[in-house]
Structure formats: structure tokens, C-alpha cells
mmCIF entry with sequence, helices, sheets and N, C-alpha, C, O atoms, coordinates in Angstrom:
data_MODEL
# 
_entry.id   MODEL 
# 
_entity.id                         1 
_entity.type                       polymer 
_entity.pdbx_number_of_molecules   1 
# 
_entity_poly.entity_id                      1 
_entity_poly.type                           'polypeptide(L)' 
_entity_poly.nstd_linkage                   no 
_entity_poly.nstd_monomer                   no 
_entity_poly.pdbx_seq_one_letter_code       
;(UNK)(UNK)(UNK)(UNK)(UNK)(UNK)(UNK)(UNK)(UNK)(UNK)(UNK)(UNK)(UNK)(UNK)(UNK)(UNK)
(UNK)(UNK)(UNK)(UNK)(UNK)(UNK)(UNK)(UNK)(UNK)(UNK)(UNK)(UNK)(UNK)(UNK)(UNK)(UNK)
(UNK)(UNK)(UNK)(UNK)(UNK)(UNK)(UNK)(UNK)(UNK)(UNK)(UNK)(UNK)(UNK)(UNK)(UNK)(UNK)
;
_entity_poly.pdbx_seq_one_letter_code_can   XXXXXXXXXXXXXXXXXXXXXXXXXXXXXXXXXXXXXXXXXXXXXXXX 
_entity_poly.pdbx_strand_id                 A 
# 
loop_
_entity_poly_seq.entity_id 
_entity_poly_seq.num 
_entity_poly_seq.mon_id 
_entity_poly_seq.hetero 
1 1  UNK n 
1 2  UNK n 
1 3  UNK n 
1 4  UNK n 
1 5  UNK n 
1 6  UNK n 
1 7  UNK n 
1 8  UNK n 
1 9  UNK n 
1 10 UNK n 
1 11 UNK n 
1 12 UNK n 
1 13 UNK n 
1 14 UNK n 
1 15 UNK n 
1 16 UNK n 
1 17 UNK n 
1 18 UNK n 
1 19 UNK n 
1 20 UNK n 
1 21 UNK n 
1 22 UNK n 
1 23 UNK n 
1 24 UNK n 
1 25 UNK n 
1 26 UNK n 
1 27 UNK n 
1 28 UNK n 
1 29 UNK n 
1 30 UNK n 
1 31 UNK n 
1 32 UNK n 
1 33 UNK n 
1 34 UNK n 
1 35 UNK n 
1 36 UNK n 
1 37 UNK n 
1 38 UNK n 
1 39 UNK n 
1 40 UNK n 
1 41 UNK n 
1 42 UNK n 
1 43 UNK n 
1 44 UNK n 
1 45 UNK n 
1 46 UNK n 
1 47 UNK n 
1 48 UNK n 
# 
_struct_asym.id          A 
_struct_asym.entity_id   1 
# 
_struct_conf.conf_type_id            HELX_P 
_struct_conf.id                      HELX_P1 
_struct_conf.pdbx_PDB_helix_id       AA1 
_struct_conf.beg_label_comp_id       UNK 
_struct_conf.beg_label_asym_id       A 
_struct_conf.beg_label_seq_id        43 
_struct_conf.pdbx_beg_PDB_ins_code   ? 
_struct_conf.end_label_comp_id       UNK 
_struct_conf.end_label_asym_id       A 
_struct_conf.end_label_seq_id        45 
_struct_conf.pdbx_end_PDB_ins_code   ? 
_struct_conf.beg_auth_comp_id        UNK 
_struct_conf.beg_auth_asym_id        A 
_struct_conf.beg_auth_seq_id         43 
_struct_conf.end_auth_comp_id        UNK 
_struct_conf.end_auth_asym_id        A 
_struct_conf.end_auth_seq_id         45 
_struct_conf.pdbx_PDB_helix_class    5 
_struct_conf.details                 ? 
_struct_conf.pdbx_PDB_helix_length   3 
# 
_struct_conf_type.id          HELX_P 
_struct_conf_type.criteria    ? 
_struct_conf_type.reference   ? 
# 
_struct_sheet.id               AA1 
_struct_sheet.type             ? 
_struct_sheet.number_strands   2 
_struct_sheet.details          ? 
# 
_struct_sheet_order.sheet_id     AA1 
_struct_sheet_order.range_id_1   1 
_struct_sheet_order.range_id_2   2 
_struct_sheet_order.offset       ? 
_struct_sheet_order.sense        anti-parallel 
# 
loop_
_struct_sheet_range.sheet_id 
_struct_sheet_range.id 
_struct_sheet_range.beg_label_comp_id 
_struct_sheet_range.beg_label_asym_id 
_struct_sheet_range.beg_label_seq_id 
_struct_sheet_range.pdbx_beg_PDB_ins_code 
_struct_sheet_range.end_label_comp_id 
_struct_sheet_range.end_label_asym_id 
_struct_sheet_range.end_label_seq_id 
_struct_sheet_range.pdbx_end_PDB_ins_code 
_struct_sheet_range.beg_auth_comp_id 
_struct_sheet_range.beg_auth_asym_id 
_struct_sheet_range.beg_auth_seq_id 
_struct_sheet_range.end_auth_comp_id 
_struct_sheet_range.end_auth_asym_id 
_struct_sheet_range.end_auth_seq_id 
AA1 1 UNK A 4  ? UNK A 9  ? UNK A 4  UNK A 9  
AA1 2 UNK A 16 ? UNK A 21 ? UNK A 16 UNK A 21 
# 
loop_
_atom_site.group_PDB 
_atom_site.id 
_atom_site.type_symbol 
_atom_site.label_atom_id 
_atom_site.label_alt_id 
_atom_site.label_comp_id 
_atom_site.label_asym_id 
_atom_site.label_entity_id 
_atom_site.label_seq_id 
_atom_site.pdbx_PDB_ins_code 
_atom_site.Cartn_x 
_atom_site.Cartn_y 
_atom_site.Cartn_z 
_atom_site.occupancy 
_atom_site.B_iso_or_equiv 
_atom_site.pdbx_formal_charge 
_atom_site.auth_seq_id 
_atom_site.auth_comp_id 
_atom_site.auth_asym_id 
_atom_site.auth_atom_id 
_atom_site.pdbx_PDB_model_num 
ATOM 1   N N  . UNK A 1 1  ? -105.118 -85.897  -17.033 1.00 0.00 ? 1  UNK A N  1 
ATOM 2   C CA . UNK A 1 1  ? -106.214 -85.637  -17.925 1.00 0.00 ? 1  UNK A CA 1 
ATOM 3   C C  . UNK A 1 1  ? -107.038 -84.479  -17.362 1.00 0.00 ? 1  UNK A C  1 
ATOM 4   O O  . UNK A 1 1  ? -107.078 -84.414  -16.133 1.00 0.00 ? 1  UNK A O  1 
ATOM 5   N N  . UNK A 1 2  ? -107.683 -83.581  -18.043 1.00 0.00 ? 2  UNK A N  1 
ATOM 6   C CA . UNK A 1 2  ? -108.171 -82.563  -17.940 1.00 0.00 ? 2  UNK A CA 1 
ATOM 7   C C  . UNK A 1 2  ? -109.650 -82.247  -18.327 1.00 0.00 ? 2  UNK A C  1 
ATOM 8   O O  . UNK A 1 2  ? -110.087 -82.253  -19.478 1.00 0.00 ? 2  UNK A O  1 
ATOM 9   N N  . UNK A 1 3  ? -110.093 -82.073  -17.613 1.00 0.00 ? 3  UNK A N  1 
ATOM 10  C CA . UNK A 1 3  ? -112.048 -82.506  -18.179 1.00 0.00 ? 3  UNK A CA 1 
ATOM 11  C C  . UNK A 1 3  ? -112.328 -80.641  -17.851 1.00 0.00 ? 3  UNK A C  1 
ATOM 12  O O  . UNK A 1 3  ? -111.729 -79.916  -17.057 1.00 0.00 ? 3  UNK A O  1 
ATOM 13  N N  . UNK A 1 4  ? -113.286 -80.355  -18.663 1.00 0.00 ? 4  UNK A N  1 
ATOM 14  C CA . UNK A 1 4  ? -114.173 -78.859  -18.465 1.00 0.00 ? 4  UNK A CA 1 
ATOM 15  C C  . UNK A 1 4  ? -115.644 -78.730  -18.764 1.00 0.00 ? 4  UNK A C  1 
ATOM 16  O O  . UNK A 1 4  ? -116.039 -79.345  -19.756 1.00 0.00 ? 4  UNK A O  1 
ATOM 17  N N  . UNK A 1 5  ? -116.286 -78.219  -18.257 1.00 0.00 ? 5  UNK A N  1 
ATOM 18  C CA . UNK A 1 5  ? -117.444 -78.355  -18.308 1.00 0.00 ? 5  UNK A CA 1 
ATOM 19  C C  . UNK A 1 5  ? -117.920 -76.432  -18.140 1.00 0.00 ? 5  UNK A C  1 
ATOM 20  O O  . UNK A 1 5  ? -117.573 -75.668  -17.238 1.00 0.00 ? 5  UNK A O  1 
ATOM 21  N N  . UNK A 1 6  ? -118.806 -76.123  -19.371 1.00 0.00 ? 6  UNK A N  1 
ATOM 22  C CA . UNK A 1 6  ? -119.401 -74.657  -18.770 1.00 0.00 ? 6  UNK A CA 1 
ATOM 23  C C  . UNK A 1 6  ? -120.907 -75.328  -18.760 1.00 0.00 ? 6  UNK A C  1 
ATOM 24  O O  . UNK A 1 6  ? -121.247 -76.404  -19.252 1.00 0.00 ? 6  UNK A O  1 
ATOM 25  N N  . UNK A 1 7  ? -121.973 -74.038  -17.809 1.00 0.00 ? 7  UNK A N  1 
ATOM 26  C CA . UNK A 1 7  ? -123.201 -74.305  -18.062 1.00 0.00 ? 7  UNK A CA 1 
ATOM 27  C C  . UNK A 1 7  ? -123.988 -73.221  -17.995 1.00 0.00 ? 7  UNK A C  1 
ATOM 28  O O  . UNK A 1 7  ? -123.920 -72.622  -16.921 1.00 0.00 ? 7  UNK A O  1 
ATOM 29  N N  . UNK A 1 8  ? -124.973 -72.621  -19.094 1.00 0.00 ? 8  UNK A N  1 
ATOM 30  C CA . UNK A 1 8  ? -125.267 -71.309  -19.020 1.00 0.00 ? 8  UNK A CA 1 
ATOM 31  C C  . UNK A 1 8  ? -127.056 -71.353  -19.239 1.00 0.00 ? 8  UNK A C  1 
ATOM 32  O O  . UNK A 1 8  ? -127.545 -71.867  -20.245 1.00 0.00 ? 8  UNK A O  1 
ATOM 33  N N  . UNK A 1 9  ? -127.730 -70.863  -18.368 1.00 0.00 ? 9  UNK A N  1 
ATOM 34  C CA . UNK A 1 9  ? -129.053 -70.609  -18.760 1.00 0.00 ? 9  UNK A CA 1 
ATOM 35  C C  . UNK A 1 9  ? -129.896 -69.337  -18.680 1.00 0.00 ? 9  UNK A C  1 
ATOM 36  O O  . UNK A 1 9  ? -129.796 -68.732  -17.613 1.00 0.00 ? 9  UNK A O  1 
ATOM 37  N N  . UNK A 1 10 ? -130.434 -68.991  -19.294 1.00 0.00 ? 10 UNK A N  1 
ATOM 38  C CA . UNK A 1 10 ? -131.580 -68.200  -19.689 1.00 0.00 ? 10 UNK A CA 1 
ATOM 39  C C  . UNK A 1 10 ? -132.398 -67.612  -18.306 1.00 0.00 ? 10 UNK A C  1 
ATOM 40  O O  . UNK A 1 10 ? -133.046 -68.210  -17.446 1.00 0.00 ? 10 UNK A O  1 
ATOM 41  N N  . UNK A 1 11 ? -132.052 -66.088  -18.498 1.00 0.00 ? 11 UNK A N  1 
ATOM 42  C CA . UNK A 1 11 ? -132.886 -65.522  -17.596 1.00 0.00 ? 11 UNK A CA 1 
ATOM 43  C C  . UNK A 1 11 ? -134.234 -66.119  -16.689 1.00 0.00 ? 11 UNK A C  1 
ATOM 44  O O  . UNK A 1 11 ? -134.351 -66.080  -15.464 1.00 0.00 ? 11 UNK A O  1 
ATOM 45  N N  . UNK A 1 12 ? -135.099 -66.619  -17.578 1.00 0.00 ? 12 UNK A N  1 
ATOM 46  C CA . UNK A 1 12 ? -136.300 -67.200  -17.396 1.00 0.00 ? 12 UNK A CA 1 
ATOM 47  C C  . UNK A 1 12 ? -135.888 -68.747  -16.676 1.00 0.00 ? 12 UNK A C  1 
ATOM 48  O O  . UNK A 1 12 ? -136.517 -69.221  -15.729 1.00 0.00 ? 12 UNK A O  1 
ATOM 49  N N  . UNK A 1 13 ? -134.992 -69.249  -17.175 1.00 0.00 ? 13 UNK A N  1 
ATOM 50  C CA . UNK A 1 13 ? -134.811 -70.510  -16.671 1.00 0.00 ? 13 UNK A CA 1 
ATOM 51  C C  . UNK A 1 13 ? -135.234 -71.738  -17.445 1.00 0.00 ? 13 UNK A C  1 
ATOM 52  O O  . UNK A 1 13 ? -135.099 -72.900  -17.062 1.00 0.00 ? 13 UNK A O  1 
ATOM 53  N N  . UNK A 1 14 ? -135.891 -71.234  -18.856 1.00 0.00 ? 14 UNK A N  1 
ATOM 54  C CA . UNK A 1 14 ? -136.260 -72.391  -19.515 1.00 0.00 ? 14 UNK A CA 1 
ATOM 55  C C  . UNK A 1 14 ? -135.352 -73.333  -20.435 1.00 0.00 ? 14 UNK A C  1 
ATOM 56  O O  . UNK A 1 14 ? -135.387 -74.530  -20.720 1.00 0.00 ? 14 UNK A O  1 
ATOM 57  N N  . UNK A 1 15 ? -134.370 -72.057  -20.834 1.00 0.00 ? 15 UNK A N  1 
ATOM 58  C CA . UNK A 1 15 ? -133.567 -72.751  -21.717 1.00 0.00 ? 15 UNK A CA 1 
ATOM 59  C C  . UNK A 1 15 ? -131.898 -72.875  -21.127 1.00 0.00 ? 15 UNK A C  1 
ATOM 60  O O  . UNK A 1 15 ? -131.401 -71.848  -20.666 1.00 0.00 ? 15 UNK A O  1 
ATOM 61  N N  . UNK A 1 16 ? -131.277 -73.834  -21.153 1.00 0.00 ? 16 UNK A N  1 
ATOM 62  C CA . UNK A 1 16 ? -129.640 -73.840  -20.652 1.00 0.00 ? 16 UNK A CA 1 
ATOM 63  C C  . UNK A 1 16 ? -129.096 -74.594  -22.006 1.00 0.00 ? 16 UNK A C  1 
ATOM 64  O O  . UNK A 1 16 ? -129.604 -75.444  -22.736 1.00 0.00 ? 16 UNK A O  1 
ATOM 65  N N  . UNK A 1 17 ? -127.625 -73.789  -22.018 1.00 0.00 ? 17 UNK A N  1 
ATOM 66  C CA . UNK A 1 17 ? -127.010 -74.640  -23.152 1.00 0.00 ? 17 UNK A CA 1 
ATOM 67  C C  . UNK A 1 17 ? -125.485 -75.158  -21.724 1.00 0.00 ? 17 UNK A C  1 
ATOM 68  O O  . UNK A 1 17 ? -124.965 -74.466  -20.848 1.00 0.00 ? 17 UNK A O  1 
ATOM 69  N N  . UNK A 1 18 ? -125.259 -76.588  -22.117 1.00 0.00 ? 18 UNK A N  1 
ATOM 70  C CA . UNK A 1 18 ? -124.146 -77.109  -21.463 1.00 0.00 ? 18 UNK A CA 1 
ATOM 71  C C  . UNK A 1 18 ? -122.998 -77.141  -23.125 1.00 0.00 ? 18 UNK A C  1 
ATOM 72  O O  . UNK A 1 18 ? -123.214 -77.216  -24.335 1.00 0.00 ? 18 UNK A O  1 
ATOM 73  N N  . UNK A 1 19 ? -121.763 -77.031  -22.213 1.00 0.00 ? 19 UNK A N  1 
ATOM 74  C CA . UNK A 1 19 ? -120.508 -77.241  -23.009 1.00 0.00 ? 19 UNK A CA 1 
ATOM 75  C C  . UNK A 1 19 ? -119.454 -78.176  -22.497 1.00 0.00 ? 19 UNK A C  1 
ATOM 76  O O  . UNK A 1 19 ? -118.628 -77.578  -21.807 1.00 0.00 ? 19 UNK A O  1 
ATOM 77  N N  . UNK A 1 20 ? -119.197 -79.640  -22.639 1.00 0.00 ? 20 UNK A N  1 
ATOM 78  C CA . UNK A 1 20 ? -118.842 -80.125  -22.107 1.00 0.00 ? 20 UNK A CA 1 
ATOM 79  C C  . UNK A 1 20 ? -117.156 -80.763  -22.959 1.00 0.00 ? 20 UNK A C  1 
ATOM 80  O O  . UNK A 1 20 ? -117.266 -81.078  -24.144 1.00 0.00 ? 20 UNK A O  1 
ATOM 81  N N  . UNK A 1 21 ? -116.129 -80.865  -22.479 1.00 0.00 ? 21 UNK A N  1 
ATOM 82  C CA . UNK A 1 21 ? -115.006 -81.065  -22.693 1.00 0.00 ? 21 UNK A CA 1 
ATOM 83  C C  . UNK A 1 21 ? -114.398 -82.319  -21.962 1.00 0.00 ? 21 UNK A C  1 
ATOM 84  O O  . UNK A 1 21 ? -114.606 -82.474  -20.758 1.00 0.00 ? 21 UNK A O  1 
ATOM 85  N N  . UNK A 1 22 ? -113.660 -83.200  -22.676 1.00 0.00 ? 22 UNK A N  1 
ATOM 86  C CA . UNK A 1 22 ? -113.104 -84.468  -22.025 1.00 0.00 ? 22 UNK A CA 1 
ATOM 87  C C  . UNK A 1 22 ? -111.867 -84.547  -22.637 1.00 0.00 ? 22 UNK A C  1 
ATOM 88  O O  . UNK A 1 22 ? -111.704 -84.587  -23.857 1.00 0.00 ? 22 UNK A O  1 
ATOM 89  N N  . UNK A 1 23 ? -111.101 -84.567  -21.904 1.00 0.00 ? 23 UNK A N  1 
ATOM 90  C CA . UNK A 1 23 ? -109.577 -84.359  -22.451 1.00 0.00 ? 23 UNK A CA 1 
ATOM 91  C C  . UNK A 1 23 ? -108.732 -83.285  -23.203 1.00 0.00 ? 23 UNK A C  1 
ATOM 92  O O  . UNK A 1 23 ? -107.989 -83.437  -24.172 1.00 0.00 ? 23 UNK A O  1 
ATOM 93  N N  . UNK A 1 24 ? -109.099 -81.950  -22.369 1.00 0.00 ? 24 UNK A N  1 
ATOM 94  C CA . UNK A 1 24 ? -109.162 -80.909  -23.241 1.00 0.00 ? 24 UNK A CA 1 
ATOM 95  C C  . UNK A 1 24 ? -107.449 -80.858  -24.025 1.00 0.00 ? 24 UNK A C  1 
ATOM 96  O O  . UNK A 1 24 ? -107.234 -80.384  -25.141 1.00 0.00 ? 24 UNK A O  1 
ATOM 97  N N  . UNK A 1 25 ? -106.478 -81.420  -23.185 1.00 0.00 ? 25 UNK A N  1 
ATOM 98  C CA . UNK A 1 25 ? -105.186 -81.380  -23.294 1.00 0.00 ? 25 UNK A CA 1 
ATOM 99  C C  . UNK A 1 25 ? -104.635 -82.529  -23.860 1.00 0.00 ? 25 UNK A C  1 
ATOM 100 O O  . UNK A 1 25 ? -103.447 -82.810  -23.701 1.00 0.00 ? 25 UNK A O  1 
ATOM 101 N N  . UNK A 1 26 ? -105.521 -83.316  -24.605 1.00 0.00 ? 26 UNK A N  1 
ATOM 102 C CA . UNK A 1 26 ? -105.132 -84.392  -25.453 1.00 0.00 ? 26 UNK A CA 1 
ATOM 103 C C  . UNK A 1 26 ? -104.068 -85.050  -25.405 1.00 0.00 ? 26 UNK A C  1 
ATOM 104 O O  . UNK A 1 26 ? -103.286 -85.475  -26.256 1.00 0.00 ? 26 UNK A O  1 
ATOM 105 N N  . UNK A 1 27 ? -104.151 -85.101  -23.854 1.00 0.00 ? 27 UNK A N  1 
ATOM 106 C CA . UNK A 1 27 ? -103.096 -86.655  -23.584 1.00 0.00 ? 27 UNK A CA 1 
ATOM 107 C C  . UNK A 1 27 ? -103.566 -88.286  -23.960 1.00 0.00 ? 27 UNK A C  1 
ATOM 108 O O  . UNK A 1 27 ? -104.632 -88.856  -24.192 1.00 0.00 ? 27 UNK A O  1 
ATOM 109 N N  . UNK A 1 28 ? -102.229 -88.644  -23.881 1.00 0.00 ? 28 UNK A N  1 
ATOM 110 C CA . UNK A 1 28 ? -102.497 -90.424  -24.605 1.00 0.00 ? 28 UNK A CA 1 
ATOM 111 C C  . UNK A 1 28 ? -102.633 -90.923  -23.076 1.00 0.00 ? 28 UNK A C  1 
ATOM 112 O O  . UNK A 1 28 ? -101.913 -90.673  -22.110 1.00 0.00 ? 28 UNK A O  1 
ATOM 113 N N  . UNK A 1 29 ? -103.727 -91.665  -23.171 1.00 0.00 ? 29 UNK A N  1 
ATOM 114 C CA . UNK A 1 29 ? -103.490 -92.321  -21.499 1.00 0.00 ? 29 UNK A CA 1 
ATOM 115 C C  . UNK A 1 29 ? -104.011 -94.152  -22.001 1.00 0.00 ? 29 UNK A C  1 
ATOM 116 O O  . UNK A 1 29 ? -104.283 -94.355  -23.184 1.00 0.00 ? 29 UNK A O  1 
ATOM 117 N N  . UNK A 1 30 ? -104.081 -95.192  -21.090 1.00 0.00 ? 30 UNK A N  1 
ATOM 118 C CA . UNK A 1 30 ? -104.325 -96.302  -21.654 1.00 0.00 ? 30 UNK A CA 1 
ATOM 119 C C  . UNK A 1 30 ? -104.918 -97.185  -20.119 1.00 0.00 ? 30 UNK A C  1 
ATOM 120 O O  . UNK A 1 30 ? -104.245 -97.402  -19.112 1.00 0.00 ? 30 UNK A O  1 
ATOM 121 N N  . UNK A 1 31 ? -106.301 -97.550  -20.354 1.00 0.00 ? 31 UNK A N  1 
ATOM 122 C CA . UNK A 1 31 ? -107.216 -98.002  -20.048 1.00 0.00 ? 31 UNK A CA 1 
ATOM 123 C C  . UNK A 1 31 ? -106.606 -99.617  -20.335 1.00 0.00 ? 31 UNK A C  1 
ATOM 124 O O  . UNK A 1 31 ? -106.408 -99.894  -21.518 1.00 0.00 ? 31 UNK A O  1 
ATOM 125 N N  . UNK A 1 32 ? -106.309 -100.671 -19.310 1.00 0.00 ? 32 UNK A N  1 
ATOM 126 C CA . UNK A 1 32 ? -106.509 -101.917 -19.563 1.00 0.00 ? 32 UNK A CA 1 
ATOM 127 C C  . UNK A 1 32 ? -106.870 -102.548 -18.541 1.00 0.00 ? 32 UNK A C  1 
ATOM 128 O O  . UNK A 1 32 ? -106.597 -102.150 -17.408 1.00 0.00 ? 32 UNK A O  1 
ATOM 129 N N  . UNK A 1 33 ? -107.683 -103.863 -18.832 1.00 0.00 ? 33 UNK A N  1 
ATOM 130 C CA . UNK A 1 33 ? -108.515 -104.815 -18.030 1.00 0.00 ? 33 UNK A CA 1 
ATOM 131 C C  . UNK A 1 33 ? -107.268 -106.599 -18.320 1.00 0.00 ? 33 UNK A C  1 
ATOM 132 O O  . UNK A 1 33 ? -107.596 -107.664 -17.797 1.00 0.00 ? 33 UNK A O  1 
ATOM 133 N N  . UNK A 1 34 ? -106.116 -106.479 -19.102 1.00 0.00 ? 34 UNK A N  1 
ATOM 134 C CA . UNK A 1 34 ? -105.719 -107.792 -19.633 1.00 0.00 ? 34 UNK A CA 1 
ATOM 135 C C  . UNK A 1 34 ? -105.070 -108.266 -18.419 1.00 0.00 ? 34 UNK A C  1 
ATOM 136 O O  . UNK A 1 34 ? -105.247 -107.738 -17.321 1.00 0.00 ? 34 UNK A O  1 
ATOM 137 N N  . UNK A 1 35 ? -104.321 -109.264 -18.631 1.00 0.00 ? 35 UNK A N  1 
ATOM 138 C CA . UNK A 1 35 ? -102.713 -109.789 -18.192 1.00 0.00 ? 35 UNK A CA 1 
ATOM 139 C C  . UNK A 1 35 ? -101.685 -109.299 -18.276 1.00 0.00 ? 35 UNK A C  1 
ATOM 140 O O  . UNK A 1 35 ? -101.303 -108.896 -19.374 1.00 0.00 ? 35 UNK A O  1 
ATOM 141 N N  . UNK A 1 36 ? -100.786 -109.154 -16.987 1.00 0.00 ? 36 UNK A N  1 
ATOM 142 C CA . UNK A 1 36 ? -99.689  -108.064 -17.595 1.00 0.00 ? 36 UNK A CA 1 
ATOM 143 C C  . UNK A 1 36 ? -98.138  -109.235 -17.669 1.00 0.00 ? 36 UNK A C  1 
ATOM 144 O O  . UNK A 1 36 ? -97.753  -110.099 -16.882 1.00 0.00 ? 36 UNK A O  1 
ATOM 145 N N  . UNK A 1 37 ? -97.730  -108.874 -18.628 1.00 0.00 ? 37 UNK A N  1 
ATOM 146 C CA . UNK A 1 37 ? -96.797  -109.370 -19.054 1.00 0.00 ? 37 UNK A CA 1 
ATOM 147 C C  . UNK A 1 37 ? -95.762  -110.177 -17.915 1.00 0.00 ? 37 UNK A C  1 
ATOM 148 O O  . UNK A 1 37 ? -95.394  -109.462 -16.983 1.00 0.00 ? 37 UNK A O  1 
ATOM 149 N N  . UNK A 1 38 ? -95.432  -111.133 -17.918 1.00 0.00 ? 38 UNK A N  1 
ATOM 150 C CA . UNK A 1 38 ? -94.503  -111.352 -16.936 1.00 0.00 ? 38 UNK A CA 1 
ATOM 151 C C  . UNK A 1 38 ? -94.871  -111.480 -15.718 1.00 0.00 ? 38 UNK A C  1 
ATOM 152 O O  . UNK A 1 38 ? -94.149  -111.309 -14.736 1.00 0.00 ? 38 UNK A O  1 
ATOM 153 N N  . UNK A 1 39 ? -96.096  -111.811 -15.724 1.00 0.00 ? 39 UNK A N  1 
ATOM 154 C CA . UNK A 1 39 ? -96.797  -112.146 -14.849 1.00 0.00 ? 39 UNK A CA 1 
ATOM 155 C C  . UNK A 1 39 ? -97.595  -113.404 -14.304 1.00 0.00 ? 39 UNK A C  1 
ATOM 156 O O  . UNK A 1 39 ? -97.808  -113.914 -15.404 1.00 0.00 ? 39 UNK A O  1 
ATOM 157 N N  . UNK A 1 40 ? -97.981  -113.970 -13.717 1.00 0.00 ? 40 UNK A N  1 
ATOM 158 C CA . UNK A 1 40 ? -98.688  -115.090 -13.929 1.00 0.00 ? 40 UNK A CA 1 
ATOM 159 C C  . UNK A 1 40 ? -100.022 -114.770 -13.899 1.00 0.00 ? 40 UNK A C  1 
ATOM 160 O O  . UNK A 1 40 ? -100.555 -113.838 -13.298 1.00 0.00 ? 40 UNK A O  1 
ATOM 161 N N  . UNK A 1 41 ? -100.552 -115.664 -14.634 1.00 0.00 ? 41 UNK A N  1 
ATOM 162 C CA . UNK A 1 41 ? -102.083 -115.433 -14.524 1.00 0.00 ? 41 UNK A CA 1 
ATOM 163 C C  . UNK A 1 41 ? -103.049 -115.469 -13.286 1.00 0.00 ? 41 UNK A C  1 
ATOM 164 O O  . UNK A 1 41 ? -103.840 -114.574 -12.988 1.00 0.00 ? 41 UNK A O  1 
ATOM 165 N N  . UNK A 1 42 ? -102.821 -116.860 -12.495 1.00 0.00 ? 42 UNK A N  1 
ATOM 166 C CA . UNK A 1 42 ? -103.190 -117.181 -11.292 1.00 0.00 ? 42 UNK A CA 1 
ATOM 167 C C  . UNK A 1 42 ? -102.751 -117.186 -10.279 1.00 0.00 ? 42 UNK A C  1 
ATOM 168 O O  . UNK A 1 42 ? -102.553 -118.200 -9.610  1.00 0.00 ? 42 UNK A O  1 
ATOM 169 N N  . UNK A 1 43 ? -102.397 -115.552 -9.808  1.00 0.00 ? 43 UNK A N  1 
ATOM 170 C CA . UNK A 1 43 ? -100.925 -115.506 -8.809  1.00 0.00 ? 43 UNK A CA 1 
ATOM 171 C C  . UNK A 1 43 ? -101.959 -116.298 -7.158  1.00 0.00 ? 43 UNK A C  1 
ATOM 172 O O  . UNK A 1 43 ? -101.550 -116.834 -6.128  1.00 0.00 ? 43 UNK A O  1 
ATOM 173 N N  . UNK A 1 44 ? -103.609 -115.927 -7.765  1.00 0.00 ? 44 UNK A N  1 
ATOM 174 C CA . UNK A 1 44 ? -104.170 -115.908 -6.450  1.00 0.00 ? 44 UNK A CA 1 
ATOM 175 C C  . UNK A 1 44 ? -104.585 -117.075 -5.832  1.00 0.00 ? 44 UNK A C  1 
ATOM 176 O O  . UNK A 1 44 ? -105.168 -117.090 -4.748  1.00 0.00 ? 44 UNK A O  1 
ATOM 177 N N  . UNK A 1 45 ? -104.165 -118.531 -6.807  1.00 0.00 ? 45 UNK A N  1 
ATOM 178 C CA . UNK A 1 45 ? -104.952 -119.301 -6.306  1.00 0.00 ? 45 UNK A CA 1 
ATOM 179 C C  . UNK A 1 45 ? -104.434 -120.194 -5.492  1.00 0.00 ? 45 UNK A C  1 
ATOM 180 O O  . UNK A 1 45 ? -105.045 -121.188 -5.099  1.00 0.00 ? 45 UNK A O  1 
ATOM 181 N N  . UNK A 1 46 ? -102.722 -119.754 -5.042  1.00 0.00 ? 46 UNK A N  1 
ATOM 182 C CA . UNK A 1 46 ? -102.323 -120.306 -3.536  1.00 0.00 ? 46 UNK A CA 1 
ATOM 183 C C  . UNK A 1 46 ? -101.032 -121.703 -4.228  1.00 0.00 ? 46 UNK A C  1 
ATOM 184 O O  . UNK A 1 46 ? -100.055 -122.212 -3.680  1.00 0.00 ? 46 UNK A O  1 
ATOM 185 N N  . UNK A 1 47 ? -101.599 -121.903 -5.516  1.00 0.00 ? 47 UNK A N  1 
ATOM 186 C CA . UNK A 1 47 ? -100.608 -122.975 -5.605  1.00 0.00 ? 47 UNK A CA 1 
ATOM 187 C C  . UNK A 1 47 ? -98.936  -122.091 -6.007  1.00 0.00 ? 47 UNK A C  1 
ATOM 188 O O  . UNK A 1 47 ? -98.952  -121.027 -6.626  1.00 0.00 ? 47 UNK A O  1 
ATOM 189 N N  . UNK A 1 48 ? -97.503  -122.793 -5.504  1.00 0.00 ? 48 UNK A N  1 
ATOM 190 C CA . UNK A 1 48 ? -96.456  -121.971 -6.115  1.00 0.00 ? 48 UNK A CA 1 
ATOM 191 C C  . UNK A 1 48 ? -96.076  -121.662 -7.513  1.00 0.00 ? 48 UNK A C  1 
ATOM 192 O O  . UNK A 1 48 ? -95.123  -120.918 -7.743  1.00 0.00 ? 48 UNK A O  1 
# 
């Protein structure tokens, strides 16, 4: 994944414009918190 960021301000310093980019290369990627298949749920709790 590919993130970009520009940031440009004003002589004076009062004004900045940001340009910010998140995934500029629009890949599929996949975020999970579940159970994974084929797995046991409670591998941790010592019983076999």
C-alpha cells in the first residue's frame, strides 16, 4: 500500500494547503479481527 502526502504554505506562514493520499495504487488489501478457519477457537486455554 502506498500513502502520499504534499504540504504547501504561504510565504507569510498563515495559510498552508495539505494534500493527502491513502492508497494511491488502489490495492485490495483485507483487515481482519475474526477466527480463522480451521482453526480452533481456544487454542490458548491449555486444554487438548
Amino acid at each position: 500500500m502506498v500513502d502520499a502526502a504534499i504540504s504547501l504554505y504561504s510565504e507569510d506562514g498563515r495559510h498552508q494547503f495539505n494534500l493527502i493520499g491513502r492508497n494511491v495504487t488502489d490495492e485490495i488489501y483485507a483487515i481482519t479481527a475474526g477466527a480463522t478457519p480451521r482453526r480452533c477457537a481456544n487454542f490458548n486455554s491449555g486444554s487438548p
